[in-house]
C-alpha positions in Angstrom: -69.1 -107.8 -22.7 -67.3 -107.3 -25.9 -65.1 -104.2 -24.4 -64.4 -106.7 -21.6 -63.3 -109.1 -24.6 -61.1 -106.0 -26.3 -59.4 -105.1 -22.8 -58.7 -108.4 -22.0 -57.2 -109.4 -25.4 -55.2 -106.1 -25.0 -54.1 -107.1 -22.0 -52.5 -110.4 -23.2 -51.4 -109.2 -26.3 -49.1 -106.2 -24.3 -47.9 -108.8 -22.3 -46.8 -110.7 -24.9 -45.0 -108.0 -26.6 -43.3 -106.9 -23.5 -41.9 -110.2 -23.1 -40.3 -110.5 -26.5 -38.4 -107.2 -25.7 -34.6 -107.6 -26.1 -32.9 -109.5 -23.1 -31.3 -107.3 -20.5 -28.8 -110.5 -19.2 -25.9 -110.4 -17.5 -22.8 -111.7 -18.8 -22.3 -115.1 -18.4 -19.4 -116.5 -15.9 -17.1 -119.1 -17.5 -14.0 -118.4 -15.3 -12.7 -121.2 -13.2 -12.1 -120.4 -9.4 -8.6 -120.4 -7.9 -7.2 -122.0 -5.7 -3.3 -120.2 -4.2 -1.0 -122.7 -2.4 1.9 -120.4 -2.9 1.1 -118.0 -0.4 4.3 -118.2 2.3 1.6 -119.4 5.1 0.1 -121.5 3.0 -0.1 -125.9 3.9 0.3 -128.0 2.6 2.2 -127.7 -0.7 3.4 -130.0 -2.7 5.8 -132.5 -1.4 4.8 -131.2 2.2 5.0 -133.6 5.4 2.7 -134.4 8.0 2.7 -136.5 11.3 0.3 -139.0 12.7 -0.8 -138.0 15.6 -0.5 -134.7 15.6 -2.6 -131.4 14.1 -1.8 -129.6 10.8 -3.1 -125.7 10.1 -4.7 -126.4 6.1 -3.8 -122.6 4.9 -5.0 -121.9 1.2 -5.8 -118.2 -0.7 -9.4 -119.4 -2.9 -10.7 -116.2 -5.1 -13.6 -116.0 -8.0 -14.0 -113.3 -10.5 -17.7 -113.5 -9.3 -18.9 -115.2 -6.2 -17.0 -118.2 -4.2 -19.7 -121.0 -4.0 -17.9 -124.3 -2.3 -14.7 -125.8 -0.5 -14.0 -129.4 0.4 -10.9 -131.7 0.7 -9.7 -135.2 0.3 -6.9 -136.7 2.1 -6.4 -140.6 1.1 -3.4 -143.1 0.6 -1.2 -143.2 -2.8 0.4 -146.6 -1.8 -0.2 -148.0 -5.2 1.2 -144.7 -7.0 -1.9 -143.7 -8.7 -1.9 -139.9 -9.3 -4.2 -136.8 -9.3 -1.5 -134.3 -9.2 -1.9 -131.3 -10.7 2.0 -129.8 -9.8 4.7 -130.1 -11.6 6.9 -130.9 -9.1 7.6 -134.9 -8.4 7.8 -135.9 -4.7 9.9 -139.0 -3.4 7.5 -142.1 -3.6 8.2 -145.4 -0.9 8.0 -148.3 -2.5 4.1 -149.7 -3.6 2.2 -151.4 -0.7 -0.7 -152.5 0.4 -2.9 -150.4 3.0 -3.3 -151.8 6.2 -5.3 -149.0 8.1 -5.6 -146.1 5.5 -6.2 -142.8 6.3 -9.2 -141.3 4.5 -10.4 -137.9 5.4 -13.4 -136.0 3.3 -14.7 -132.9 4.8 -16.6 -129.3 3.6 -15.0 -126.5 3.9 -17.8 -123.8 4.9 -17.1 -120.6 3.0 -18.8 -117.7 3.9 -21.8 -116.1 1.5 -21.2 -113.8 -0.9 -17.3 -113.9 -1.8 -14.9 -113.3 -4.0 -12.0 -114.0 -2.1 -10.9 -116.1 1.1 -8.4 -117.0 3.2 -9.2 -120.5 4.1 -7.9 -122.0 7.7 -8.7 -125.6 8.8 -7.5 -127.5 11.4 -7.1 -131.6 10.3 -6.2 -133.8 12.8 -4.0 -137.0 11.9 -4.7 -140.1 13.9 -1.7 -141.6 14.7 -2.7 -145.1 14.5 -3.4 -144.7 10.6 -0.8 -146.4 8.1 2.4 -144.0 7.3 3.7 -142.9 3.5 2.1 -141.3 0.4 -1.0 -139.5 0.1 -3.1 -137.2 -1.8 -4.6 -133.8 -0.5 -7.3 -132.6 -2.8 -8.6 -129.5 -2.6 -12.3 -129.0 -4.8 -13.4 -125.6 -5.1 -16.6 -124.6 -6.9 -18.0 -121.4 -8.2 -21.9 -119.9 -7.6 -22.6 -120.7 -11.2 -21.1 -124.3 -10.6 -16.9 -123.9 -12.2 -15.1 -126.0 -10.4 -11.2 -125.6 -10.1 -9.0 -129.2 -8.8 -5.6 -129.2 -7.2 -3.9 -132.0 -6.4 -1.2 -132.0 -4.0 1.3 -135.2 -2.7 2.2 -135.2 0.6 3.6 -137.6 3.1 2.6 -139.2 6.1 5.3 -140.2 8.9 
């Protein structure tokens, strides 16, 4: 009994001791994702046009220094000229008014597992009975370890 005692206090006491052992972590990820509109193929971009009705290709370059986690996008009405804009460049507003039948789009972009870059391709339909003018296309992309990058882009419905 009391070498089943010393083995068993052994026991806990080298488990102990092998868990106070210096951490072997990896270095921690603090890099935002990007997100490239500036590719030549790439839509919209700022200041870009769109027409009810019809189809538009959503072409967009996203890369991670370590592991691409999630996509999604916004489309909704900037009749009262709020922004989100993260470009420099200023677009032509219409005049302020109130929505009628807004447009409001919100969908997930499904990114394939595991990575670091991709060349996103999305087909958005605009229904042509939605009101025409200005309107925001957000694009949210977040990392594995939960960075999220924003850009805001203005574009115009006609």
């Amino acid at each position: 009994m009391k070498k089943l005692n010393i083995l068993v206090i052994a026991l806990l006491l080298s488990i102990a001791l092998s868990n106070c052992s210096k951490d072997k972590s990896e270095p921690i990820d603090t890099t935002y994702p990007e997100i490239n509109t500036e590719l030549a193929d790439a839509f919209p971009k700022q200041c870009s046009v769109v027409k009810r009705g019809e189809k538009f290709l959503f072409k967009a370059l996203i890369s991670d220094n370590a592991q691409l986690g999630s996509l999604s996008i916004d489309i909704h009405h900037n009749f009262d000229h709020h922004t989100h804009s993260t470009e420099l460049e200023e677009c032509d507003m219409a005049p302020v008014k109130q929505a009628v039948k807004p447009f409001l789009l919100i969908r997930n972009i499904a990114i394939p597992p595991g990575l670091k870059s991709h060349q996103v391709s999305a087909e958005i339909e605009v229904p042509a009975d939605i009101d025409p003018g200005d309107h925001h296309f957000m694009i949210r992309l977040t990392d594995k370890e939960g960075w999220q990058t924003i850009k805001g882009l203005s574009i115009k419905i006609k």
